[in-house]
N, C-alpha and C positions, 0 to 999 in steps of 0.2 A: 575434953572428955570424948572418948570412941564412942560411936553410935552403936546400939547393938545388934548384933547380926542376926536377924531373922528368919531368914532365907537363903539359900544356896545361891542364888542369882545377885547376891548384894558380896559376893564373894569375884574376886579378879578371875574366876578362872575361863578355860578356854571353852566355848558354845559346847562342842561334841562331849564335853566330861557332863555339863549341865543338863543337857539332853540324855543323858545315861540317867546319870540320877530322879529325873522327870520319868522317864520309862520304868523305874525301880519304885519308883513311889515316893524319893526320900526329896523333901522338899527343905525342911525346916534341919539345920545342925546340929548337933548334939552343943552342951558348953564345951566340951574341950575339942572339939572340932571348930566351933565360934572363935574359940581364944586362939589356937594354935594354926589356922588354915593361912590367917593371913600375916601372921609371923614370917610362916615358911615359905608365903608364895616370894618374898621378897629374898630370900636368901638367910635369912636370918634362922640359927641353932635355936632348937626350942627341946625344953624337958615339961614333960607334962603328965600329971601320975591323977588318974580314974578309975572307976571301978570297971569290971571283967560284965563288956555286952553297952558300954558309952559309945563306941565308935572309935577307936583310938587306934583303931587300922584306917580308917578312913581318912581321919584326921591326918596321918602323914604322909598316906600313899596319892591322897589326891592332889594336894601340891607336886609330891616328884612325877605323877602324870600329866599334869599340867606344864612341867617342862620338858617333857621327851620331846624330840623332834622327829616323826615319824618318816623324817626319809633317811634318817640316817641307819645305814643297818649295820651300828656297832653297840657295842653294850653303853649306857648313858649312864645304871646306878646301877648300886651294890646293897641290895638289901641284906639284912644280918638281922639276926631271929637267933632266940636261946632256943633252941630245938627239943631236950629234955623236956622244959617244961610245955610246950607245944603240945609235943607228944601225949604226955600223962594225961592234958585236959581232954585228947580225941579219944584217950579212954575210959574217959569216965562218963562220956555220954552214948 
């Protein structure tokens, strides 16, 4: 059985991401950030469906930042976003 994830720092990733997060305030993971962080830091496709304000930008974006390599200066990912619905939700607030 997995331990469960408490903490951002009980997560593989790299100091300087941890230390962002420490300076934002966010300490503790969301569950689908808990489930899905350490899927993906390993390489591993993950589908994971939350409600709208869980974290579930974070949840994927900080494993692929976790693997950039900051001296390379070419593109590393490709992110892809339904853009329509993006849009509607920046209009409604």
């Amino acid at each position: 059985m997995q331990e469960s994830v408490t903490e951002f720092r009980q997560l593989d990733l790299a100091e300087n991401i941890l230390s962002a997060l420490d300076k934002m305030g966010f300490v503790a993971p969301t569950p689908i950030q808990a489930a899905s962080i350490p899927a993906l830091l390993t390489g591993t496709d993950a589908l994971g469906k939350a409600q709208t304000g869980t974290g579930k930008t974070a949840a994927f974006s900080l494993p692929l930042l976790n693997k950039l390599d900051l001296n390379q200066r070419k593109p590393q990912a490709i992110v892809m976003a339904q853009l329509a619905s993006w849009l509607s939700r920046l209009r409604l607030r």
